[in-house]
C-alpha positions as CSV (number, residue, x, y, z in Angstrom):
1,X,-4.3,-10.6,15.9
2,X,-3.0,-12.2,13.2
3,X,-4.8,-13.6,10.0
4,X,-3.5,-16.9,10.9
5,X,-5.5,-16.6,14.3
6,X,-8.4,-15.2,13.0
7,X,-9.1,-17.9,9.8
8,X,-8.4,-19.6,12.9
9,X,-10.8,-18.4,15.2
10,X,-13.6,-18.6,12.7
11,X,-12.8,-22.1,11.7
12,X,-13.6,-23.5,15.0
13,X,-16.5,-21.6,15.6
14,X,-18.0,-22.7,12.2
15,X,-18.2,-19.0,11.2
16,X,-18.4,-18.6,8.1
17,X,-19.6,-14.9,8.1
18,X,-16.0,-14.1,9.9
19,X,-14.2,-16.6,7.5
20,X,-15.6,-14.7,4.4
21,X,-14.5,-11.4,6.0
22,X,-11.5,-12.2,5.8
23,X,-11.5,-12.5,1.9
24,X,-11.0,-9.7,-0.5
25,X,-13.8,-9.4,-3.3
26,X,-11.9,-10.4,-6.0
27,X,-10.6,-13.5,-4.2
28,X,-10.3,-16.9,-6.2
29,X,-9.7,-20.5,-4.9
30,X,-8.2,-22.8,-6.7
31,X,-9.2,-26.1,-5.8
32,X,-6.4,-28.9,-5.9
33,X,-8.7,-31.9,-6.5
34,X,-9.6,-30.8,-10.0
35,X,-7.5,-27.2,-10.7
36,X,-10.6,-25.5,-11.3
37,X,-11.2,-22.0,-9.4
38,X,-14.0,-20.6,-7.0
39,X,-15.0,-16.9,-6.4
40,X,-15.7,-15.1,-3.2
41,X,-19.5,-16.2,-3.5
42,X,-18.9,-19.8,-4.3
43,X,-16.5,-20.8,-2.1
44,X,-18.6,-19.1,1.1
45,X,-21.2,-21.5,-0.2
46,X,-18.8,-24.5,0.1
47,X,-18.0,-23.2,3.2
48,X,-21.1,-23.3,4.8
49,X,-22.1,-26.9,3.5
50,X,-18.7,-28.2,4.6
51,X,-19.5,-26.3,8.3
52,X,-23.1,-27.0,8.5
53,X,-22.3,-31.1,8.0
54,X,-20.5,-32.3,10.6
55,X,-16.5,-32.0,8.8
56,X,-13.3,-30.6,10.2
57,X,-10.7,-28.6,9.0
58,X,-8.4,-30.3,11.2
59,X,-5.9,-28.7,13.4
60,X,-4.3,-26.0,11.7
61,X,-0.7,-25.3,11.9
62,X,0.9,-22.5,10.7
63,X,4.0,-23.1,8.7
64,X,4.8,-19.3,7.3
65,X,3.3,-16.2,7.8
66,X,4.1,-12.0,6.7
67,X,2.1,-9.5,4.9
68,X,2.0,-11.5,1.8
69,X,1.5,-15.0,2.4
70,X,0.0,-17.4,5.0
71,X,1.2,-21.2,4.6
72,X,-0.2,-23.9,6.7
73,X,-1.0,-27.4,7.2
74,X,-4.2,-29.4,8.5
75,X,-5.7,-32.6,8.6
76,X,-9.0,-32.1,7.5
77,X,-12.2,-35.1,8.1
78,X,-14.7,-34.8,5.9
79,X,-18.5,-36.1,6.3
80,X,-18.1,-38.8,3.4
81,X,-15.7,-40.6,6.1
82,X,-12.3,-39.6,3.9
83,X,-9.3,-37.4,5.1
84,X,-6.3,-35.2,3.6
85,X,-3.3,-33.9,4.5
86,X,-3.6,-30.1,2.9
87,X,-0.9,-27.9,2.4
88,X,-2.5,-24.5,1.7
89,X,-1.2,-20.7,0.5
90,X,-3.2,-17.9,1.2
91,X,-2.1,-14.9,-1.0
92,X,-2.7,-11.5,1.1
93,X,-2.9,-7.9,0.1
94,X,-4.2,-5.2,2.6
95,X,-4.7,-8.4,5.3
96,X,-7.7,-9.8,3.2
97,X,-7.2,-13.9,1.4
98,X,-7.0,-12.4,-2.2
99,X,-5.9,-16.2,-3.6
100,X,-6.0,-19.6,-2.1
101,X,-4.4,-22.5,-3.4
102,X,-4.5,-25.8,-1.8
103,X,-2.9,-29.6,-2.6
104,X,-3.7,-32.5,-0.5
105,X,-2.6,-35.8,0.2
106,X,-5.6,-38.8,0.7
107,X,-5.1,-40.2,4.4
């Protein structure tokens, strides 16, 4: 299975244990609203308040994917009522996220 289908997989289940697997200890997220970066730790705890209150990622769509690098695209609602277009990179290494970088576009 691919990483694609597993972030995936976990996405719509709203699993954030299996998300989190997926990322390598030292992985880092750096967030395109302010360019500021997350650990492991802190961006699991995003995930489970962004899971736990009623958002969506959106329909993921994978743009590009090898051993190095997963590109895709979503739509993604969040619970305040606003939406993005985000364009995200997943840096891998040994088929763990080590770096995430998103950019978005207000809907």
């Amino acid at each position: 299975m691919s990483l694609f289908d597993k972030l995936s997989a976990a996405t719509e289940a709203r699993d954030v244990a299996a998300y989190a697997d997926l990322m390598a200890d030292d992985f880092t997220f750096v967030r395109h609203q302010n360019g500021t970066s997350m650990n492991k730790a802190e961006t699991t705890e995003m995930l489970k308040k962004m899971m736990a209150n009623g958002g969506t990622m959106g329909t993921r769509r994978k743009i590009y994917e090898n051993d190095d690098i997963l590109v895709l695209h979503s739509i993604n609602d969040y619970p305040d009522g606003t939406r993005e277009a985000v364009l995200a990179a997943y840096t891998l290494r040994g088929g763990k996220i080590t770096r995430l970088e998103t950019g978005a576009t207000p809907l």
